[in-house]
Each structure stands twice: as C-alpha cells, then as structure tokens.
C-alpha positions as CSV (number, residue, x, y, z in Angstrom):
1,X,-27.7,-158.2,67.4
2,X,-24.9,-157.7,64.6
3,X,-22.8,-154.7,63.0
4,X,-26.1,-153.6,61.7
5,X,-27.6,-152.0,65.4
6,X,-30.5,-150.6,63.5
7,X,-32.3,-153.2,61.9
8,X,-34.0,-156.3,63.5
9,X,-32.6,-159.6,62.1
10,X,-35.0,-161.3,64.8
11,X,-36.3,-164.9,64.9
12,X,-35.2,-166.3,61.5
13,X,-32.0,-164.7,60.8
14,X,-29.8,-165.0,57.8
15,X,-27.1,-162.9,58.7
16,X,-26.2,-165.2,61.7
17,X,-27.2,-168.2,59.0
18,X,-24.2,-167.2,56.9
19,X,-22.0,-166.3,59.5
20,X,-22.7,-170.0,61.2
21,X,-22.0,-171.4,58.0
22,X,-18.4,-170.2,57.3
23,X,-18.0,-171.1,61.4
24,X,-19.0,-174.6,60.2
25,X,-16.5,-175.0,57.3
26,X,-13.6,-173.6,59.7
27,X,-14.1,-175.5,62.4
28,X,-14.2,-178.6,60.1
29,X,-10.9,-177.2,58.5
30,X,-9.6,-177.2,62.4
31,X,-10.5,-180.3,63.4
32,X,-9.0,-182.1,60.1
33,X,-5.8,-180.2,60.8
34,X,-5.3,-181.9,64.4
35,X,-6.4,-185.1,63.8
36,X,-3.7,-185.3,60.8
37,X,-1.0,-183.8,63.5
38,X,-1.2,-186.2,65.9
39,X,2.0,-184.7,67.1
40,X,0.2,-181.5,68.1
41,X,-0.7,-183.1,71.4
42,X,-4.1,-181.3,70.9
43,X,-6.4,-183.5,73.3
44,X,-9.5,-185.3,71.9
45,X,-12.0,-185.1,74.6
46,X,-15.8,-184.2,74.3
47,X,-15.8,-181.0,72.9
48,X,-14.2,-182.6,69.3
49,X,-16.2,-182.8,66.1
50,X,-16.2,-185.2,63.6
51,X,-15.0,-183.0,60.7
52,X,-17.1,-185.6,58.4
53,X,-20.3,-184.3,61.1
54,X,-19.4,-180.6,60.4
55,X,-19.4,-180.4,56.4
56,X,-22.6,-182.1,55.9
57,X,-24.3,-180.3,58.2
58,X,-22.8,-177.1,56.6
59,X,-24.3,-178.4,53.6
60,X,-28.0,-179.2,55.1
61,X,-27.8,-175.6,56.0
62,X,-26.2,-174.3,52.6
63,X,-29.1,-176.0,51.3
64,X,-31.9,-174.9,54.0
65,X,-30.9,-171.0,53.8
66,X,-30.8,-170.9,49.9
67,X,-34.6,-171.9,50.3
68,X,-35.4,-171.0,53.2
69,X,-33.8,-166.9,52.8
70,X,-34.5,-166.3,48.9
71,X,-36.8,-163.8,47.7
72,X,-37.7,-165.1,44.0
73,X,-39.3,-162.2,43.3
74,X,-36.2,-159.6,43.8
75,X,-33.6,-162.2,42.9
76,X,-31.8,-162.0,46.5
77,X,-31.5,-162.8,49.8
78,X,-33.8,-161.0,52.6
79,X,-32.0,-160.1,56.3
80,X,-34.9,-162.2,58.3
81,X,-38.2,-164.0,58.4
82,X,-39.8,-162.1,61.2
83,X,-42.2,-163.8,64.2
84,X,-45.1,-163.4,62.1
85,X,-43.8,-165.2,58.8
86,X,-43.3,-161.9,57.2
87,X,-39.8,-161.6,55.0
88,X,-38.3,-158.6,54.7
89,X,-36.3,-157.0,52.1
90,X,-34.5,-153.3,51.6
91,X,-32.2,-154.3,48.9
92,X,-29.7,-155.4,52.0
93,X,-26.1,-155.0,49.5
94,X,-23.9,-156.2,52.8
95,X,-26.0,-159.3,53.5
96,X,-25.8,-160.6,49.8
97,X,-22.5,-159.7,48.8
98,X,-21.2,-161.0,52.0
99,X,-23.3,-164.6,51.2
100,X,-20.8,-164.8,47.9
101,X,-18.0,-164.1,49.8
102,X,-18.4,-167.1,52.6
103,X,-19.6,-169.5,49.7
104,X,-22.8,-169.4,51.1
105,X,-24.8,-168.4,47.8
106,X,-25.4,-171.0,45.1
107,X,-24.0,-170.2,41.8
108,X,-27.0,-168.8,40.4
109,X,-27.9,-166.7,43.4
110,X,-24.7,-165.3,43.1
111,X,-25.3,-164.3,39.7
112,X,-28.6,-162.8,40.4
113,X,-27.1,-160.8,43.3
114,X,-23.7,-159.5,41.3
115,X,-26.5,-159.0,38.0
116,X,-28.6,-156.4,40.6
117,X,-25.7,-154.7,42.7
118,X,-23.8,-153.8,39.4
119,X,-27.0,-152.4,37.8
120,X,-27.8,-155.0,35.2
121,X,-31.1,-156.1,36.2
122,X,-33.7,-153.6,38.0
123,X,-35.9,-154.5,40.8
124,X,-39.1,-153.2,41.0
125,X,-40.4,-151.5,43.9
126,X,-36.5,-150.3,44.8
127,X,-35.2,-146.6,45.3
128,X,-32.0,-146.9,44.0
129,X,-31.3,-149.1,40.9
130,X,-28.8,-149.1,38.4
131,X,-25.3,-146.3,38.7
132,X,-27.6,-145.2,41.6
133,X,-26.3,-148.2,43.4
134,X,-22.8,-146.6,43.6
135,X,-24.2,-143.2,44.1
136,X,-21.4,-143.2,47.2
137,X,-18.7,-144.1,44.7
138,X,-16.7,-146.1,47.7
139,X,-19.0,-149.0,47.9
140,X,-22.9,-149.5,46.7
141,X,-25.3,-148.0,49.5
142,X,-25.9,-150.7,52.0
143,X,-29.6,-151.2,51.2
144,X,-31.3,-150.0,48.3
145,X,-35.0,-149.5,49.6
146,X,-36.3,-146.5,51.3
147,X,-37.1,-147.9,54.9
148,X,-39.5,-146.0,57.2
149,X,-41.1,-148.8,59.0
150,X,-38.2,-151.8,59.8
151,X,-36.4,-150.7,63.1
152,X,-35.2,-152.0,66.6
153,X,-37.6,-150.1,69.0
154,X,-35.2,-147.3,69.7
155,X,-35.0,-145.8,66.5
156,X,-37.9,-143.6,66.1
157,X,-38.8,-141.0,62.9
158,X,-36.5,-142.4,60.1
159,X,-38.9,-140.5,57.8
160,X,-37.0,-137.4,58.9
161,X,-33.9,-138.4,57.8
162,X,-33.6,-138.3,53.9
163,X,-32.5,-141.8,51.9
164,X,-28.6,-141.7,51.9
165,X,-28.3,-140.0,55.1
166,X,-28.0,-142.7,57.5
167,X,-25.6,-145.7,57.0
168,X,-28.2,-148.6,57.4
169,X,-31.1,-146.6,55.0
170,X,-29.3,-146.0,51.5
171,X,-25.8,-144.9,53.4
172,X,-22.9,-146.5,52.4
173,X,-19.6,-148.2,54.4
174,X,-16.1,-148.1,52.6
175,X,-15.2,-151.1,54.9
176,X,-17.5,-153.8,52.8
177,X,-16.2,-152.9,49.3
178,X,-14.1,-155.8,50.4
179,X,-17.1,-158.3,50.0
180,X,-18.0,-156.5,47.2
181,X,-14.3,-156.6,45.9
182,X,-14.2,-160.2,46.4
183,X,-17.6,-161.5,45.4
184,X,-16.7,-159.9,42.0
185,X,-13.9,-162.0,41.7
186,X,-15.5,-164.8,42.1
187,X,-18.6,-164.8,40.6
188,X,-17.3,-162.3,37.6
189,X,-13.1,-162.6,37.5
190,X,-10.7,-160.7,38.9
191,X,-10.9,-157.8,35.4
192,X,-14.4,-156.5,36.6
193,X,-13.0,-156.4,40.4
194,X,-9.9,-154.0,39.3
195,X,-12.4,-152.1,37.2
196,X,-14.6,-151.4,40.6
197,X,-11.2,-151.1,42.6
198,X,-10.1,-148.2,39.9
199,X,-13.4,-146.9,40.8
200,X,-12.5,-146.4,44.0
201,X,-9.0,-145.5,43.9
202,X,-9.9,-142.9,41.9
203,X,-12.4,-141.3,44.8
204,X,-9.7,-141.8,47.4
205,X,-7.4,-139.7,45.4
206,X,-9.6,-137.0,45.3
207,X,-10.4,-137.6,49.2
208,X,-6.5,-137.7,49.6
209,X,-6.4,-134.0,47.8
210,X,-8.6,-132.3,49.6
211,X,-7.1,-133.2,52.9
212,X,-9.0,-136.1,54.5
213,X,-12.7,-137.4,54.6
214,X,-13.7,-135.0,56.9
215,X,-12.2,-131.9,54.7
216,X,-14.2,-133.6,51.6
217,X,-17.5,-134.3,53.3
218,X,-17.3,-131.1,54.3
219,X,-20.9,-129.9,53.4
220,X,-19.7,-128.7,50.1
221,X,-20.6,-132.1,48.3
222,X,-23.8,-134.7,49.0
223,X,-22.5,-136.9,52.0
224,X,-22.5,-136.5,55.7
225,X,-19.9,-138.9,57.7
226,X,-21.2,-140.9,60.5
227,X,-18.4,-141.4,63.1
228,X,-16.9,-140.0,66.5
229,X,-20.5,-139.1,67.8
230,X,-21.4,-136.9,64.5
231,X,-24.8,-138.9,62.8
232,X,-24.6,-139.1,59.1
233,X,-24.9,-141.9,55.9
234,X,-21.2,-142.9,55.5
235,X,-19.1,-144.8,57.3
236,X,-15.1,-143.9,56.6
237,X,-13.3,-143.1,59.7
238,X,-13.5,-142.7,63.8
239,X,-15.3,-146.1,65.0
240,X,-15.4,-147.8,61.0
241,X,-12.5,-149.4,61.4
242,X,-13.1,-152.0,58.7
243,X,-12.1,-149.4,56.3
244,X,-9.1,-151.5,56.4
245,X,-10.5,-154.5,54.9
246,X,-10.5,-152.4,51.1
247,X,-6.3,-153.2,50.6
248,X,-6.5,-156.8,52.2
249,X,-8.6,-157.7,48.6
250,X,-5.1,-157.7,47.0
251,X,-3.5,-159.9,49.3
252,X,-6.9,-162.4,50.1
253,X,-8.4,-161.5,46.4
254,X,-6.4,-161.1,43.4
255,X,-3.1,-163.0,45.3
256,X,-5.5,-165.8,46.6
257,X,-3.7,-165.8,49.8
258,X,-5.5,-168.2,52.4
259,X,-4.1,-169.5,55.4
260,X,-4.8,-173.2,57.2
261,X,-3.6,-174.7,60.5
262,X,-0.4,-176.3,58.9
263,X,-0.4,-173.9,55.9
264,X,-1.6,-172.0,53.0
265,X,-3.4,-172.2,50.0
266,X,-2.6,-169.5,46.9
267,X,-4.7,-168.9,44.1
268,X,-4.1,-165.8,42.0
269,X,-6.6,-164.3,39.9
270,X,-4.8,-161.5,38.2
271,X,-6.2,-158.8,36.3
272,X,-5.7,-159.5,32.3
273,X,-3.5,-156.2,32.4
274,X,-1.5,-157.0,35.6
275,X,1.9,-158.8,34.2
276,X,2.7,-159.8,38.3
277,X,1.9,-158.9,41.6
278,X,4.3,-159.0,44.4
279,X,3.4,-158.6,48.1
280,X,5.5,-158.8,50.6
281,X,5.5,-158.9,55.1
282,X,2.9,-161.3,54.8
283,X,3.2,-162.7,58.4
284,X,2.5,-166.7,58.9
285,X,3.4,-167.5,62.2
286,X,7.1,-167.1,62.5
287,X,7.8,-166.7,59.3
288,X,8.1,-163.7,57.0
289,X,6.5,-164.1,53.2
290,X,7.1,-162.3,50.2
291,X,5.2,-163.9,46.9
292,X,5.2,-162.8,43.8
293,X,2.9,-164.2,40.9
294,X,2.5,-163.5,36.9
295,X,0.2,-165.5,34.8
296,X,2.0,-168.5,34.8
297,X,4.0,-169.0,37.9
298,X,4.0,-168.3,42.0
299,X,7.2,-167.8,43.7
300,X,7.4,-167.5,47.4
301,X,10.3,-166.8,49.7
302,X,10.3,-167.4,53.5
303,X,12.6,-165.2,56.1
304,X,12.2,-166.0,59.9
305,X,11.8,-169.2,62.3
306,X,10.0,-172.3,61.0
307,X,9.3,-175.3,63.7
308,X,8.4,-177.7,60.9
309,X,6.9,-178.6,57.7
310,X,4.6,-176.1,56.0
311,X,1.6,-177.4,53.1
312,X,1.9,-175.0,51.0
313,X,-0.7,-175.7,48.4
314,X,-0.4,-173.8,44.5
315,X,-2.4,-174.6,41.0
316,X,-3.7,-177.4,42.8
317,X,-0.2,-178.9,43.7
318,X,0.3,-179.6,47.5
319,X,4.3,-179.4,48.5
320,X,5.3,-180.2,52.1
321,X,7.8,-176.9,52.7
322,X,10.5,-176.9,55.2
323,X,11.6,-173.4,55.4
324,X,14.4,-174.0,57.5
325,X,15.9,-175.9,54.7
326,X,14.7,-173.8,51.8
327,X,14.1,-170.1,51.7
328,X,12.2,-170.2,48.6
329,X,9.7,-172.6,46.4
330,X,8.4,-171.8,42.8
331,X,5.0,-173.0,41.6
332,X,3.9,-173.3,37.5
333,X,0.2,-173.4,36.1
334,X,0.7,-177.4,34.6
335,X,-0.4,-175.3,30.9
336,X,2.9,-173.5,31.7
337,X,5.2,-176.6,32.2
338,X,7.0,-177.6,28.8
C-alpha cells in the first residue's frame, strides 16, 4: 500500500501516520497563506480548514503515534500494529529516519533512532548492527532484521533469498540517504551529515570509474541491483528514480532552502569547514534564485518576473521582497551585526 510493495503496513499503520502528519502541517501552512491573501480570490467554501483545527490535531496525532508506534525495547518506531495487536519490527531504517525528517519524532526518539542507525547503540535480536548498517556504503540497508515470515501474500520463500539480497530484507536504496542526510542534520548538525555525504561521494566516485552501477555491480563485488525487471538488494537506477533526492540535501539541507505559498524560509547549517555555499537556478515561481551563504550572512539575488511581494524569511528576520524593484537582499546572523 506504499513504496514498500513487500511488506504489510495493514491495520495500524505508521508509515501513512507520518505521512498524514506532514499532510497536516502543509495544508495548515496553505490555508494560513490564503486567508492572509485575501487578494488571492481563493474561495472559502466547505472544503476550507481552520488552520488553528489542523495544527492541533497534528499535534494529538504527533502525540498519539510517539505512543502509540514506539518499541521501548529497541529504541524505534515499528512499520504497523497488525489485526491481532501484534507490533512488528525489522529494524525498518526508511520508516525512522523518514519520522525525523517530517518532525514527526520527539526529540528523544530522534536521538535513540540516529544513536542505532549510526552504530552507537546495539539492538539485541538484530542481524546487522553497528558499520554493518552501512554495509551498502550508499545508504544503511533498509531494515536491519533478517525477515522470513512478514510478507504481503504474494511473496513466497524469502528464506531463499540471502539477507542483503532483496531491497526490502537488508537491501539498501541510494534514494533515502536523503532522509538519512537530513535527519543527521537535525538531530546531530550539519559536520556529521558532510561526514556521511563524504562517505558516499567517495563510493560514487568509484561507481563513476568503473563505468556505471551496472559495470560495478557487476558480479565481481557483493551487491546485485534491482531495477529494469532484473531482482536484486539495491536500488540505484531503472525505476529508483529517487536517486535524485541525494544532491537536493544541499539545497533543502545544509542551504535550508524551504518554500511557502508567498515565500521562502532559509536556514543554513553549514559544515564547520565549509567557508560558503552558493547554489544557484533555484526556480520559485517566475523567478530565478541564486543564494549564497557563509557563516555569518545570506545573500540572495532574484532574475525573472515577479507579480508581487515575496516573504522571504532569514535568521529569524521576515522582509517583505519585491523583486521587481530589487534584484538582491542580504541577510546577517544578529551575533554578526556590529
């Protein structure tokens, strides 16, 4: 019923309780947005929210899930309390770097889930722990349990297929290092995000040398790529397009790029040994961006059509821009300003 077409997420499902929850905290982010643009003409009818309405209940079922979802005993969330009562829990990576990422983990669940992905803490009973995690080097395996029992009905013998070599039992997905990337940053700062990102670059390098996944996976080395109707425990190419999502963590990540519906928020969290970072062709609506940011100060500049103000929010200061009268605005940390 998700990306994951293996395993059953049935009755209680906290996949779909994360994802409602960030679908919460956007629509409330929408409907704030019209009802201060009363010049949007957007009509009010029956299907508008009370934003107000929205971000408690996101709350209630911030609150609800962190119970309701949390396996004390392994220190993370489980994918789904089954028709039975029964909880289940592989060591599901995706599902609990991915409740970081949306907000949806508590600060100390965060911790706990970061403190076992990385290696730091061991949990009993699972088959990979510790370096083994990021056996793949591209991204930890997506669960860390050996599963022979927990399937849809239309999966049959996973005992045949050895741990690793299928994407949903110890297999890994390049895509969701982006999670990964990004719950690092928050939970541990952006320094232990570039060192996992360095990590990475440095296997793509080597993929890059040989000539291509499919030249590097190419029997010669553990790994078999899943992908154009081949069956196999990684996930890089063919129908994986979320591979794309690894790069975006400098523009979404260590930038702090996030768009609104009359703006954009930017909140850099720079690498200690980064002096700036500049990205440019960032596309918001008609406009195009270029911003560049060092420890102390933000500087965007605007090219294109603007057809009104723009909130562009900075170290906690909110400017109303209007590009069409100024093609670039500078931001300082207040520590910065003499």
């Amino acid at each position: 019923d998700n990306y994951w077409d293996l395993l059953p997420f049935g009755n209680k499902d906290c996949y779909a309780t994360i994802l409602y929850y960030d679908a919460l905290l956007n629509m409330a982010s929408i409907e704030k947005a019209i009802l201060a643009h009363p010049e949007w003409n957007v009509p009010r009818g029956v299907l508008a929210f009370d934003p107000d309405f929205l971000l408690r209940h996101a709350r209630e079922v911030k609150n609800v899930g962190n119970k309701l979802f949390w396996n004390a005993k392994t220190g993370r969330f489980v994918n789904c309390i089954d028709a039975d009562g029964k909880l289940h829990d592989y060591g599901y990576t995706f599902l609990n770097l991915e409740a970081i990422y949306y907000d949806f983990a508590t600060p100390e669940h965060a911790r706990s889930i970061i403190d076992w992905v990385s290696g730091k803490r061991k949990v009993e009973g699972d088959t990979s722990y510790g370096e083994d995690i990021y056996h793949w080097r591209f991204a930890p395996r997506a669960t860390t349990k050996r599963n022979v029992d927990y399937y849809f009905w239309g999966w049959s013998a996973p005992e045949t297929i050895p741990f690793g070599g299928q994407v949903q039992d110890g297999g890994a997905v390049l895509g969701f290092s982006y999670h990964d990337l990004m719950a690092r940053i928050k939970t541990s700062g952006a320094n232990d995000a570039w060192k996992r990102l360095r990590e990475i670059i440095a296997w793509f390098d080597e993929v890059q040398a040989a000539g291509g996944y499919r030249k590097y996976y190419d029997g010669t080395r553990d790994g078999t790529l899943q992908g154009c109707g081949t069956p196999g425990g990684l996930g890089l190419d063919c129908e994986f397009f979320e591979s794309v999502l690894v790069p975006t963590v400098i523009l979404d990540g260590f930038l702090g790029f996030k768009p609104l519906p009359d703006g954009f928020i930017l909140e850099p969290n720079l690498p200690s040994d980064w002096p700036a970072l500049t990205v440019n062709r960032i596309r918001w609506r008609d406009l195009t961006l270029e911003v560049r940011a060092d420890h102390k100060t933000v500087t965007i500049t605007a090219d294109g059509f603007s057809d009104g103000p723009c909130l562009v929010q900075v170290f906690g200061e909110c400017r109303s821009v209007d590009w069409s009268k100024q093609k670039a605005v500078r931001f300082e940390k207040p520590s910065a300003r003499p």
